[in-house]
Chimera marker file (.cmm) of the C-alpha trace (Angstrom):
<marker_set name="trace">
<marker id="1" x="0.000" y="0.000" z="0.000" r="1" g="1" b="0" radius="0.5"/>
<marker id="2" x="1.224" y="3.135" z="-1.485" r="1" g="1" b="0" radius="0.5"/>
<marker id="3" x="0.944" y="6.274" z="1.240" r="1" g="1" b="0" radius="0.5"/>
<marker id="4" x="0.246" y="9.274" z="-0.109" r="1" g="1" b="0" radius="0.5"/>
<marker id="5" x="2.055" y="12.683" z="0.654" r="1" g="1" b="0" radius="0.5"/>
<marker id="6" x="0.422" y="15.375" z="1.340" r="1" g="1" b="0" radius="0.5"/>
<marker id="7" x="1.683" y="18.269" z="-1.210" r="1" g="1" b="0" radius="0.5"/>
<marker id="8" x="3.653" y="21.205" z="0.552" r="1" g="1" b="0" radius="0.5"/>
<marker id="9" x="0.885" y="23.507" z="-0.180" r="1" g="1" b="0" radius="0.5"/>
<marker id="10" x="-1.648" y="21.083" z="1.586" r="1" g="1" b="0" radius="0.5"/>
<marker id="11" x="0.285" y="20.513" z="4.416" r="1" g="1" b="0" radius="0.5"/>
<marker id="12" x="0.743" y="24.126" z="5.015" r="1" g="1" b="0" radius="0.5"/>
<marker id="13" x="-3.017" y="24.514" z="5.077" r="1" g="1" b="0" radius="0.5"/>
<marker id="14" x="-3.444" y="21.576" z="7.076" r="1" g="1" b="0" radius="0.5"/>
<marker id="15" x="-0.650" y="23.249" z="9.795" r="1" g="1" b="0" radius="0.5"/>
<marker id="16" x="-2.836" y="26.519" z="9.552" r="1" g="1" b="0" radius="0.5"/>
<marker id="17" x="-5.985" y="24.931" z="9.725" r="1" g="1" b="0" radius="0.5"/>
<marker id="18" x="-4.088" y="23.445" z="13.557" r="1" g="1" b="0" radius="0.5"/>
<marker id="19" x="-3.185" y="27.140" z="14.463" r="1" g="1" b="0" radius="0.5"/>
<marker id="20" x="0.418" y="27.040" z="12.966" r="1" g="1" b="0" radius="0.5"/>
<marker id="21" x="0.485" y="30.612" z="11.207" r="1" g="1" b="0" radius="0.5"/>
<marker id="22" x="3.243" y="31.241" z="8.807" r="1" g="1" b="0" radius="0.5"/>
<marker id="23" x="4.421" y="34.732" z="8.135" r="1" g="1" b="0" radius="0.5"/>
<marker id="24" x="4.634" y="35.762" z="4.001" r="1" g="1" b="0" radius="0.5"/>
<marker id="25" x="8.786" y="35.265" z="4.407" r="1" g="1" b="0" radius="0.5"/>
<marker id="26" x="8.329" y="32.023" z="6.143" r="1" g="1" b="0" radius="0.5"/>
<marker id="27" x="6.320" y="30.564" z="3.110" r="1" g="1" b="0" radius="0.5"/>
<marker id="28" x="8.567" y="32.135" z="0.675" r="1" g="1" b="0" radius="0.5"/>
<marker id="29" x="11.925" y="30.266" z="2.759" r="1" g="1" b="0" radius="0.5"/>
<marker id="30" x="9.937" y="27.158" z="2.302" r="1" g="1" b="0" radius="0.5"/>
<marker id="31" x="9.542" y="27.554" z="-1.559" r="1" g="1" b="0" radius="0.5"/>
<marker id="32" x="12.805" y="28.789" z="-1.779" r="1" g="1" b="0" radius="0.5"/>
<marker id="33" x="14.370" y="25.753" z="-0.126" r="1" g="1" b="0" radius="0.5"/>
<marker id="34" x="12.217" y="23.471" z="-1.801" r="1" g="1" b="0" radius="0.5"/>
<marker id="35" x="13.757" y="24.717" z="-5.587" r="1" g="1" b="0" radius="0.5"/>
<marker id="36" x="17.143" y="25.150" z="-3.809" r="1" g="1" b="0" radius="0.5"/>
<marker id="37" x="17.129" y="21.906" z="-2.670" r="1" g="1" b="0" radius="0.5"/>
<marker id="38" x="14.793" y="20.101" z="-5.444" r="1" g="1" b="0" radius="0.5"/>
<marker id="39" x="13.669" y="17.712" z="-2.257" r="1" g="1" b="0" radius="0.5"/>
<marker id="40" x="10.388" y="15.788" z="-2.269" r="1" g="1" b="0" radius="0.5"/>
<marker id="41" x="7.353" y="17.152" z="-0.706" r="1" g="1" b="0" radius="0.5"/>
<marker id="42" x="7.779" y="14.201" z="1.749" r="1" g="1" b="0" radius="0.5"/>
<marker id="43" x="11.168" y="15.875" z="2.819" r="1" g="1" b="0" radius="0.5"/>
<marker id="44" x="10.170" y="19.155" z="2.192" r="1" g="1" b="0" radius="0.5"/>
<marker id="45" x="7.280" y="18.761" z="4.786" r="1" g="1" b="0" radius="0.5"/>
<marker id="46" x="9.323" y="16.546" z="7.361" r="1" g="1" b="0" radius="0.5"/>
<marker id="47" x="11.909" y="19.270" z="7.258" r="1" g="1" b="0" radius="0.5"/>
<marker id="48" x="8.841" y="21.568" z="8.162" r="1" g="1" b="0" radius="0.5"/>
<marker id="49" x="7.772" y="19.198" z="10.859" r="1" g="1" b="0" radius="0.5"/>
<marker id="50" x="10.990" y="18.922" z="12.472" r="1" g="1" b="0" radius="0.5"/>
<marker id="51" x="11.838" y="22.456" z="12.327" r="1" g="1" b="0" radius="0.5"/>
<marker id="52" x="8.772" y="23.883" z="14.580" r="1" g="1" b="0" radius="0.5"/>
<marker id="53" x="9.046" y="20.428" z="16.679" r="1" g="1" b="0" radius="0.5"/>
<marker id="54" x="13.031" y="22.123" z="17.460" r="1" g="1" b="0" radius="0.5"/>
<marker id="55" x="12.836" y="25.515" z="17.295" r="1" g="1" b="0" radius="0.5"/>
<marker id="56" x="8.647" y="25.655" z="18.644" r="1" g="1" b="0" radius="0.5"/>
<marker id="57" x="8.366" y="28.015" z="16.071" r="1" g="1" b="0" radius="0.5"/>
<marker id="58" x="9.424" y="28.391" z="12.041" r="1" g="1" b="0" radius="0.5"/>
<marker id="59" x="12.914" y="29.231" z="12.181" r="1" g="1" b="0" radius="0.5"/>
<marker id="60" x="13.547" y="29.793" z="8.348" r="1" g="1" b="0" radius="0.5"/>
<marker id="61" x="17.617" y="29.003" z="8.388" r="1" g="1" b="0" radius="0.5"/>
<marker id="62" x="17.465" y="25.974" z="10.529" r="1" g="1" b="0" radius="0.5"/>
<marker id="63" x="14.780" y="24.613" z="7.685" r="1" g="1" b="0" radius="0.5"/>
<marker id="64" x="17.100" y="25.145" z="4.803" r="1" g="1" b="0" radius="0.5"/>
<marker id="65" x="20.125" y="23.872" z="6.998" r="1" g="1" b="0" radius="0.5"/>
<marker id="66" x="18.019" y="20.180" z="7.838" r="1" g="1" b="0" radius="0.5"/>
<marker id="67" x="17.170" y="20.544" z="3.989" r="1" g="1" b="0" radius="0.5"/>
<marker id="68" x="20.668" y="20.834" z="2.606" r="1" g="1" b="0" radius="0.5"/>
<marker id="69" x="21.493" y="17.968" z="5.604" r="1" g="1" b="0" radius="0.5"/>
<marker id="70" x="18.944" y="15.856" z="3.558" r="1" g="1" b="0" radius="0.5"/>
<marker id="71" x="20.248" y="16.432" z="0.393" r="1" g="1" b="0" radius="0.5"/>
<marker id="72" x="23.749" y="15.645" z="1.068" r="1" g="1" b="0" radius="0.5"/>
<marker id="73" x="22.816" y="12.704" z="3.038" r="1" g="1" b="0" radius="0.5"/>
<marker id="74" x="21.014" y="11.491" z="0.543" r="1" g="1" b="0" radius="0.5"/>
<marker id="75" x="17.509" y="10.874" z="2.300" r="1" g="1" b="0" radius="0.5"/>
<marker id="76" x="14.693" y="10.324" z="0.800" r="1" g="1" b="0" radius="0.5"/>
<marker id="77" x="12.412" y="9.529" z="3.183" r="1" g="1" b="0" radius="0.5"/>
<marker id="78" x="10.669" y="10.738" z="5.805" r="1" g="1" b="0" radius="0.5"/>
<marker id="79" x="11.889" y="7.655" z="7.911" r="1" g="1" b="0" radius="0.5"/>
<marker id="80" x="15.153" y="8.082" z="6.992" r="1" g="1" b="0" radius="0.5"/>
<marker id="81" x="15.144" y="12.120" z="7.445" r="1" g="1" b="0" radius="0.5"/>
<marker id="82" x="13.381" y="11.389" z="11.259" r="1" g="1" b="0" radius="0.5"/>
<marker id="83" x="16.461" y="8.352" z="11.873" r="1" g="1" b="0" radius="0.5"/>
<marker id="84" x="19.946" y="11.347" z="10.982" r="1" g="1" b="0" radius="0.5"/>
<marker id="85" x="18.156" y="14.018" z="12.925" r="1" g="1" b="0" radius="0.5"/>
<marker id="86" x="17.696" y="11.106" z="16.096" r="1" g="1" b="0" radius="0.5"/>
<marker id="87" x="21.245" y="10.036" z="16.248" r="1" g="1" b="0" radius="0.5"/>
<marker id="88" x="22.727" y="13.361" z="15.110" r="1" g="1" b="0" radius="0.5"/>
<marker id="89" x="21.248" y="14.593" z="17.823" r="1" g="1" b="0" radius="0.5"/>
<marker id="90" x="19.090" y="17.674" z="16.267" r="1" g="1" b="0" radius="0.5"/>
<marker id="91" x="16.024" y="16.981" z="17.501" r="1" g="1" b="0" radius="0.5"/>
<marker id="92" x="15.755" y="15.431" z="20.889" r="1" g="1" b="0" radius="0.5"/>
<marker id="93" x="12.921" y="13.250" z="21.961" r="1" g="1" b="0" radius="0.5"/>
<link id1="1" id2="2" r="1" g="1" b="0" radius="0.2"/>
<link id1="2" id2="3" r="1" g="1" b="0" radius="0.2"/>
<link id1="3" id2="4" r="1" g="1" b="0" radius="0.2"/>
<link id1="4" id2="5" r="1" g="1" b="0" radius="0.2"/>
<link id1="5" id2="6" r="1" g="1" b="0" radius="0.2"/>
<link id1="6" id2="7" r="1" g="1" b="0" radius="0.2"/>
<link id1="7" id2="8" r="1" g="1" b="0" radius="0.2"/>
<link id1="8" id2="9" r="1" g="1" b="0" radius="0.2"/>
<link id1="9" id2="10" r="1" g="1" b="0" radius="0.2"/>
<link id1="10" id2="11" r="1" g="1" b="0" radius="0.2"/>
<link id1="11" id2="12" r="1" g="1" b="0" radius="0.2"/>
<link id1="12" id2="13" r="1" g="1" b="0" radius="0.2"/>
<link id1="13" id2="14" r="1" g="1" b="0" radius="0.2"/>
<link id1="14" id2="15" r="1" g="1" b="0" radius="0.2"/>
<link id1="15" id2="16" r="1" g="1" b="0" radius="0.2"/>
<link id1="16" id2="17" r="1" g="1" b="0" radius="0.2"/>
<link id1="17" id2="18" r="1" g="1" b="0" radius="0.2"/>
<link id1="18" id2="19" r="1" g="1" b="0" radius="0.2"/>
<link id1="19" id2="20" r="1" g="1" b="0" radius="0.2"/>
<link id1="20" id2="21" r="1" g="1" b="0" radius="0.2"/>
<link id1="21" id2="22" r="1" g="1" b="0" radius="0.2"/>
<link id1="22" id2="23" r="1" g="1" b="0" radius="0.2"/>
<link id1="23" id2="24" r="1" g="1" b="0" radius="0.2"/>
<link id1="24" id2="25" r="1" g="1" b="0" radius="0.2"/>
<link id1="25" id2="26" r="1" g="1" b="0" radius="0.2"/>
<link id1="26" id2="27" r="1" g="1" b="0" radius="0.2"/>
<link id1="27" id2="28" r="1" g="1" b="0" radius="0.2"/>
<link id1="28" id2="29" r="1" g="1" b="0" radius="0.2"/>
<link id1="29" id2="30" r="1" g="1" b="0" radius="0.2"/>
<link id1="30" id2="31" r="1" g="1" b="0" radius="0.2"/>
<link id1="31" id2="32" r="1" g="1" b="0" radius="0.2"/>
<link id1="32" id2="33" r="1" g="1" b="0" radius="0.2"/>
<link id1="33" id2="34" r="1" g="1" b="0" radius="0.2"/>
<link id1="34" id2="35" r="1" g="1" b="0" radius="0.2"/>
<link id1="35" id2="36" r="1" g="1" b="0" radius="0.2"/>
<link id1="36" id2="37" r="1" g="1" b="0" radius="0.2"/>
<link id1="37" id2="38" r="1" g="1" b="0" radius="0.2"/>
<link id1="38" id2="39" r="1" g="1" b="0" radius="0.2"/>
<link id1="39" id2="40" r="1" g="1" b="0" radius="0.2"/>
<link id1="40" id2="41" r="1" g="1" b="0" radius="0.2"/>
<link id1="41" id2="42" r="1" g="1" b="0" radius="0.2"/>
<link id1="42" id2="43" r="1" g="1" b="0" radius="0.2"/>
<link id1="43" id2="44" r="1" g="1" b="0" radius="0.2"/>
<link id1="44" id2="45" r="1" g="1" b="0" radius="0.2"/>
<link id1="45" id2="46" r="1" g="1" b="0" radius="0.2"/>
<link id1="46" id2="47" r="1" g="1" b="0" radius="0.2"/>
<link id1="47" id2="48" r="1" g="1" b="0" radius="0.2"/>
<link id1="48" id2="49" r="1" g="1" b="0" radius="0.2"/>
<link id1="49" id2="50" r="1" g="1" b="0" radius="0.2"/>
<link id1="50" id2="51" r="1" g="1" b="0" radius="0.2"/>
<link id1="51" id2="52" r="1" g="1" b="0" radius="0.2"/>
<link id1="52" id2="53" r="1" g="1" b="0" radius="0.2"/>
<link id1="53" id2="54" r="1" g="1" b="0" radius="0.2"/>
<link id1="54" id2="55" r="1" g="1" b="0" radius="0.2"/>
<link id1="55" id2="56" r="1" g="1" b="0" radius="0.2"/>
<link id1="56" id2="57" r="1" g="1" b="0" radius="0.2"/>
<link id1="57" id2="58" r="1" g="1" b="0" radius="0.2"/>
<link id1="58" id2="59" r="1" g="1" b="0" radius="0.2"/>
<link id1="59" id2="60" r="1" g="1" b="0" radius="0.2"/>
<link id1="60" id2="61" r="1" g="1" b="0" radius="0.2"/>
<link id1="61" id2="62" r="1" g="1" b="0" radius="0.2"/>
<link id1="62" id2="63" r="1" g="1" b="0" radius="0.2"/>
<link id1="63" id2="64" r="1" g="1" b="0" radius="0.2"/>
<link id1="64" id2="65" r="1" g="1" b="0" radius="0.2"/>
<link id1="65" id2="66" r="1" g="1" b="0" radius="0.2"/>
<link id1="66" id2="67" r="1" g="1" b="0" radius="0.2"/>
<link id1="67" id2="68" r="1" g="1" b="0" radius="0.2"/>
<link id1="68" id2="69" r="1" g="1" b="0" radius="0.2"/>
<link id1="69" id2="70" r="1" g="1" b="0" radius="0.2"/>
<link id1="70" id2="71" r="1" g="1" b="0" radius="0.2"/>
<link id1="71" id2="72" r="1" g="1" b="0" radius="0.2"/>
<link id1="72" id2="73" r="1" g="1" b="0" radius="0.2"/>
<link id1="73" id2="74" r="1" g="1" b="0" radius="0.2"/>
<link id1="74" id2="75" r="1" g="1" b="0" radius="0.2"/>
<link id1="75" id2="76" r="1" g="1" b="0" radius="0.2"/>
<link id1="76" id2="77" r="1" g="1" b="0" radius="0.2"/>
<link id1="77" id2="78" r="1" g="1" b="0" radius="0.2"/>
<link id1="78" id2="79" r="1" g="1" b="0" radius="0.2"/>
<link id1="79" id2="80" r="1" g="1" b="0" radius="0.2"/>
<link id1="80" id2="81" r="1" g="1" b="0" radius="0.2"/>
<link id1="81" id2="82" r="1" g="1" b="0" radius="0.2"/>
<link id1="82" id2="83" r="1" g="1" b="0" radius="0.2"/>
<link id1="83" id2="84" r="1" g="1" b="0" radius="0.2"/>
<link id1="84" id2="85" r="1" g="1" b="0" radius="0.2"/>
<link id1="85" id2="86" r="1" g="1" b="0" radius="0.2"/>
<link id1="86" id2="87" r="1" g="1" b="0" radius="0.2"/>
<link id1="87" id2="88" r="1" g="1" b="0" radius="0.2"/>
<link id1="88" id2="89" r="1" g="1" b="0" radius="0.2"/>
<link id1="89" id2="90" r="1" g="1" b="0" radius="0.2"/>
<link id1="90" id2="91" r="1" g="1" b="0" radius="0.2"/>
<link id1="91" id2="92" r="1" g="1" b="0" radius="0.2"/>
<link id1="92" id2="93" r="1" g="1" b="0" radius="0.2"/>
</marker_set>
């Protein structure tokens, strides 16, 4: 069974729709980082994910930093992305 992913622009609205609000620059750093990056929407939103579960808020650098970690690690995943950031030690839980 296939899972589907959410598209970046739904899972913003589904994080709004939970109270998350997103400032204009905030969405623009996630588009931005999405193209700089040419990750998944599966990474692009698990990078979203674990940056308010870290910083309790959207921190727009730390986003495109766990992107770029992503990218150069190779993940494709959200499994995968959830595994580095667990024993690197970025997100603590």
């Amino acid at each position: 069974m296939v899972k589907s992913v959410l598209t970046v622009e739904d899972y913003l609205n589904d994080l709004q729709g939970k109270g998350f609000q997103f400032e204009e620059d905030a969405i623009g750093f996630i588009y931005f980082g999405k193209h700089y990056t040419n990750a998944s929407d599966e990474l692009i939103n698990t990078a979203i994910e674990l940056t308010l579960k870290a910083q309790k808020r959207f921190d727009g650098s730390f986003y495109i930093s766990l992107l770029e970690t992503f990218t150069s690690q190779k993940i494709k995943t959200r499994k995968e992305a959830v595994r580095l950031v667990t024993e690197k030690k970025i997100l603590v839980g």
